[in-house]
C-alpha positions in Angstrom: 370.0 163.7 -67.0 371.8 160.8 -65.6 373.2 158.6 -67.3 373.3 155.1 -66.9 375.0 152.4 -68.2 374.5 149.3 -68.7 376.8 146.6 -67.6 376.2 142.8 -69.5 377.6 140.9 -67.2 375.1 139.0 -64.9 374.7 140.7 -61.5 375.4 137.6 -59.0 374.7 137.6 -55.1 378.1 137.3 -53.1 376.5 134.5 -51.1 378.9 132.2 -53.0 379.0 128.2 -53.4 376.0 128.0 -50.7 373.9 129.2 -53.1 374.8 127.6 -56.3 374.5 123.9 -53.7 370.7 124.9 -53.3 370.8 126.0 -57.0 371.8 122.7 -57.8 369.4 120.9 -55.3 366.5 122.5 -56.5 367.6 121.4 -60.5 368.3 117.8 -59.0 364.3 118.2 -57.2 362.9 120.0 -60.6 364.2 116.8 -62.8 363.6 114.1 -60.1 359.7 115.5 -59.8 359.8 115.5 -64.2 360.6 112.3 -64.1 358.5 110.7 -61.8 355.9 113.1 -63.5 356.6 111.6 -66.8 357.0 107.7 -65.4 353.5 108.2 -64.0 352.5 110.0 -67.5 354.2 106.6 -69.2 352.2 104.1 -66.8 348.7 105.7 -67.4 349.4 106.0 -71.0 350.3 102.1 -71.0 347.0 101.4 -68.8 345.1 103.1 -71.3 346.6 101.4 -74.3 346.1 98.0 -72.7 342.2 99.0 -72.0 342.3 100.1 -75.9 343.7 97.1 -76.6 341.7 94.5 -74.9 338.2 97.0 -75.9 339.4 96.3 -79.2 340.2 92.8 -79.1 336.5 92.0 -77.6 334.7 94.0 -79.9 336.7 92.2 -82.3 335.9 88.7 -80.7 332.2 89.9 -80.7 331.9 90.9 -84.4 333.6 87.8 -85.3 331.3 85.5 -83.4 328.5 87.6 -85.0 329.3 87.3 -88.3 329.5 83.6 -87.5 325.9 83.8 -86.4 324.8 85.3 -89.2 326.8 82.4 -91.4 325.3 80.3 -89.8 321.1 81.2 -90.0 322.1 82.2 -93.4 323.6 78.9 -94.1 320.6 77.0 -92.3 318.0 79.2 -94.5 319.6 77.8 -97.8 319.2 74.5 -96.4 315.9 75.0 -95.2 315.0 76.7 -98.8 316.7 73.8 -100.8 314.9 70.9 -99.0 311.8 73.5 -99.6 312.3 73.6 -103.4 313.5 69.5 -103.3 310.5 68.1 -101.5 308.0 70.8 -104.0 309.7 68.8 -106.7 309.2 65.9 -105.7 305.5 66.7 -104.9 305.1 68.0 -108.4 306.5 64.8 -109.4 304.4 62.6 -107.7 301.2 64.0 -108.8 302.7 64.3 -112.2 302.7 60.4 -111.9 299.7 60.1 -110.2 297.8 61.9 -112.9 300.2 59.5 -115.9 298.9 56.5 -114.1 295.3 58.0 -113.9 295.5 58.6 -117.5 297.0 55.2 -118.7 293.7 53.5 -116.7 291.1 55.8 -118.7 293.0 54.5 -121.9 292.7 50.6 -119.8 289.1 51.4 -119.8 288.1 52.9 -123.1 290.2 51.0 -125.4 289.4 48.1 -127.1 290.0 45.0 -125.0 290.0 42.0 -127.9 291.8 41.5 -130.7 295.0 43.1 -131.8 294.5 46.2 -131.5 292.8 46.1 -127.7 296.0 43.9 -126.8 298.0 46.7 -128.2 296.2 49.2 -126.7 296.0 47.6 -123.2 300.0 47.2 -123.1 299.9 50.4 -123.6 298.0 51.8 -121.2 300.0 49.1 -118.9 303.2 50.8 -119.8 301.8 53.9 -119.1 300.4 53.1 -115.7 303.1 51.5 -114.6 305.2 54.1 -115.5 303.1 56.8 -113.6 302.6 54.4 -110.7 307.0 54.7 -110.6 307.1 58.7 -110.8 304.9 58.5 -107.9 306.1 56.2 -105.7 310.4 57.1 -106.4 309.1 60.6 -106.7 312.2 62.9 -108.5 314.6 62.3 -106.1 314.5 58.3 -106.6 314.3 58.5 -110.2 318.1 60.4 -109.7 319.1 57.4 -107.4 318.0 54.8 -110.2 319.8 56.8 -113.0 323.0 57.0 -110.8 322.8 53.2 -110.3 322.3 52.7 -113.9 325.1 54.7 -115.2 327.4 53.2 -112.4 326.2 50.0 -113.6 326.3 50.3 -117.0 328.7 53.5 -117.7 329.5 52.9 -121.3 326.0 52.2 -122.7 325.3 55.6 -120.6 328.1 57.6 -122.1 326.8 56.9 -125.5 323.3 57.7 -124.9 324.7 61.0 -123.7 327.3 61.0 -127.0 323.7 60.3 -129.0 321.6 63.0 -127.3 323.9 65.8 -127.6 324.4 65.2 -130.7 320.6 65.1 -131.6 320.1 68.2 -129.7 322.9 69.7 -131.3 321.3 68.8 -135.0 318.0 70.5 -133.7 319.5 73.6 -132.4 321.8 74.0 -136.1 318.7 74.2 -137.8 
């Protein structure tokens, strides 16, 4: 058997320092093509991220102006819904004061019209028309405008109907 031994230090060509130049060439090439490799990696990776980017911002933009959209019906559908319920009301009001005025003429008609009694009774069916004649004209929404004016005109009298009300419906709801 022949034996062979085995000899650690690295076998090298005798071609000298014109082959450790292209040694060094071809290092210098293999980093100068990494790095143009990686420059070109870095620009299509920024390209990308600015398409991300600007994708994201529109969407963004979009779901924004969306959501003001839907604001905006939603908005316009309580308004639409409130004027709804405010005009029934005042519907419900006038008739309420049509059928008050309708009522205080029956009373006109079958009370007594001559001594004190019909004069009584025809002052109140007066009071009563005229009062259902005013629901149905200012309707409910006029009837707030005349309590505001009141009250602004007269705030202290107003306070102390309110003072004497609570307190009334407080005494009712003690016992």
């Amino acid at each position: 058997m022949a034996s062979t031994t085995f000899d650690p230090r690295p076998q090298h060509d005798h071609q000298g320092p014109d082959h450790m130049e292209k040694a060094r060439q071809a290092g210098a090439a293999a980093v100068s093509k990494a790095k143009e490799a990686g420059k070109e990696v870095l620009g299509a990776t920024r390209e990308a991220g600015a398409e991300a980017i600007d994708k994201a911002k529109c969407a963004a933009a979009d779901a924004v102006g969306k959501a003001k959209e839907t604001v905006a019906a939603v908005g316009e559908m309580a308004t639409q819904a409130a004027s709804a319920v405010g005009q029934k009301a005042n519907d419900l009001t006038s008739a309420a004061g049509h059928e008050l005025r309708d009522f205080g003429e029956s009373i006109g008609k079958k009370a007594p019209h001559e001594g004190l009694a019909g004069a009584a009774s025809q002052a109140v069916a007066e009071g009563i028309k005229g009062g259902g004649r005013y629901i149905e004209e200012a309707k409910l929404s006029g009837m707030a405008e005349d309590v505001e004016q009141l009250v602004r005109t007269h705030p202290i009298p107003a306070l102390l109907v309110c003072f004497g009300i609570g307190y009334c419906v407080g005494r009712v709801m003690k016992d």
